[in-house]
C-alpha positions in Angstrom: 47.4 127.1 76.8 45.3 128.9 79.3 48.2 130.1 81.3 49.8 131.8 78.5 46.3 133.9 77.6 46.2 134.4 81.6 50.2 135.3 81.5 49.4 137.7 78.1 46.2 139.2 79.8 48.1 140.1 83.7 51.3 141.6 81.2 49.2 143.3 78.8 47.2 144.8 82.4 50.5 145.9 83.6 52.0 147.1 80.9 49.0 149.4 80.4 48.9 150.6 83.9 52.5 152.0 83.6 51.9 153.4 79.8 48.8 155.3 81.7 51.0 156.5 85.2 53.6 158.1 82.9 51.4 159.4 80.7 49.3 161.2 83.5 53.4 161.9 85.5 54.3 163.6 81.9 50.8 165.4 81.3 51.5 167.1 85.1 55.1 168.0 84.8 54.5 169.4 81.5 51.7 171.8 83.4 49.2 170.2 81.4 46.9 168.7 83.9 47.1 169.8 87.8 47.2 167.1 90.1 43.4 167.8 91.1 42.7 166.5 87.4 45.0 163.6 87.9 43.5 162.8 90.9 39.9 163.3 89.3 40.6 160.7 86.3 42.1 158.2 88.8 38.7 158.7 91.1 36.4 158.0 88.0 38.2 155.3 86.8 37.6 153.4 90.3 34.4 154.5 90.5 33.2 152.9 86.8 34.6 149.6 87.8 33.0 150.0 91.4 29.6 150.3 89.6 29.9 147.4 86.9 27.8 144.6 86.5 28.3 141.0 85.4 29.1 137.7 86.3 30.8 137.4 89.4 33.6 136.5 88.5 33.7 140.1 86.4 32.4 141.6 89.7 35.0 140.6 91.4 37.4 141.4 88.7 36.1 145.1 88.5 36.1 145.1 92.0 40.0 144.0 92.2 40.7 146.8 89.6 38.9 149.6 91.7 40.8 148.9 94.5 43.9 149.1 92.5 43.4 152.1 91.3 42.3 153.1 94.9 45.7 152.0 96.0 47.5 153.9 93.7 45.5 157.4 94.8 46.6 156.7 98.3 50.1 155.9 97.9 50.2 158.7 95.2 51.9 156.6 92.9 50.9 158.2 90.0 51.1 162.2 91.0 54.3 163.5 92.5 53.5 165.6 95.3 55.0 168.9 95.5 
């Protein structure tokens, strides 16, 4: 049973992460948020789970997620450069 809520949780992660990239693609192709805002979002939302407390496990959970989100500012995954 555990593997199914760890299964549902890693899905339910990823599905959210590509809901959130489009979203941010769409709001900048529709000239509704430059890329510097983009880029600004993606920044803060590293930097909140850089700065979170907890177990350690949930450290090194939030840690994990801020260098996701650091991966995806450096590959530019989720702004298309011009």
């Amino acid at each position: 049973m555990a593997n199914k809520e760890v299964d549902h949780n890693t899905h339910s992660g990823i599905a959210a992460l590509s809901i959130c990239e489009s979203l941010l693609l769409a709001l900048n192709d529709a000239n509704i948020l430059p890329e510097r805002e983009i880029m600004g979002i993606l920044e803060d939302a590293a930097s909140a789970h850089e700065n979170e407390g907890g177990s350690y496990t949930e450290i090194e959970s939030h840690k994990a997620v801020a260098a996701l989100i650091k991966s995806i500012i450096s590959s530019g995954n989720s702004v298309r450069r011009k």
